[in-house]
C-alpha positions in Angstrom: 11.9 4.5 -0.9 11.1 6.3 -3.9 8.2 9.2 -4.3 5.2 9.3 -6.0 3.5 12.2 -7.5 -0.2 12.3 -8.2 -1.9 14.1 -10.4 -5.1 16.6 -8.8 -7.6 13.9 -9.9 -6.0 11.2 -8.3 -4.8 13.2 -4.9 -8.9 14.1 -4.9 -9.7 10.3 -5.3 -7.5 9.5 -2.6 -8.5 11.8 -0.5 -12.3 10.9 -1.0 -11.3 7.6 -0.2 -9.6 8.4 3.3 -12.6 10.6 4.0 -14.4 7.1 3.6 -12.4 5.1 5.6 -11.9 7.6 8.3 -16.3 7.7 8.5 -16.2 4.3 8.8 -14.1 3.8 11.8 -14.8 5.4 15.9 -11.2 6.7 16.2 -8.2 7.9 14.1 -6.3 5.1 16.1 -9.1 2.7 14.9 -8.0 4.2 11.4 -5.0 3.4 11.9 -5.1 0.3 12.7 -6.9 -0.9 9.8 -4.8 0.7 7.6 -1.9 -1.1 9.4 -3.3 -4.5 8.6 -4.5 -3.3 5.0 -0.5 -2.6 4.3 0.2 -6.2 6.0 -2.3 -7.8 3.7 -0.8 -6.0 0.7 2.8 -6.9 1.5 1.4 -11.1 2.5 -0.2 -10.9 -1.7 3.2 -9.1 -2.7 5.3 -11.6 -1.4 2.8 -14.7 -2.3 3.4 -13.1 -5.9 7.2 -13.0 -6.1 7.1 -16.8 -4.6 4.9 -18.1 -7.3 6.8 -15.8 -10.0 10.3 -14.8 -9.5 11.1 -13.6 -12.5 8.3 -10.7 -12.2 8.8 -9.5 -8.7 11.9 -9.3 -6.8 11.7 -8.4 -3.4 14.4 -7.1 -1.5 15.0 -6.5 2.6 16.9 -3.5 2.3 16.6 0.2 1.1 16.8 -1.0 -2.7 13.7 -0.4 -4.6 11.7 -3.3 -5.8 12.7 -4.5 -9.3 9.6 -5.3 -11.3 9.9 -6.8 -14.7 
């Protein structure tokens, strides 16, 4: 898994938009949760994508990277 570095502008827009999601839910397992089936959603439209087009998205089950291109 690689890592990302974000610039100050974009660590203060992601942290305004955690702030947001944390207000909108009762509990930080509530949070949670929704953040869990966000990442599930995500990874559903990822592979979808790499179905439709494998040339542009390879998606591997291991520790490799994905390959876009």
């Amino acid at each position: 898994m690689g890592i990302m570095h974000l610039d100050p502008e974009a660590k203060a827009e992601l942290h305004s938009e955690a702030e947001k999601l944390i207000a909108r839910y009762d509990s930080p397992l509530e949070t949670v949760k929704a953040l869990m089936a966000y990442n599930c959603e995500l990874e559903t439209q990822i592979v979808a994508l790499a179905h439709r087009h494998p040339g542009l998205v390879h998606v591997s089950y291991d520790d490799t990277p994905a390959i876009l291109g």
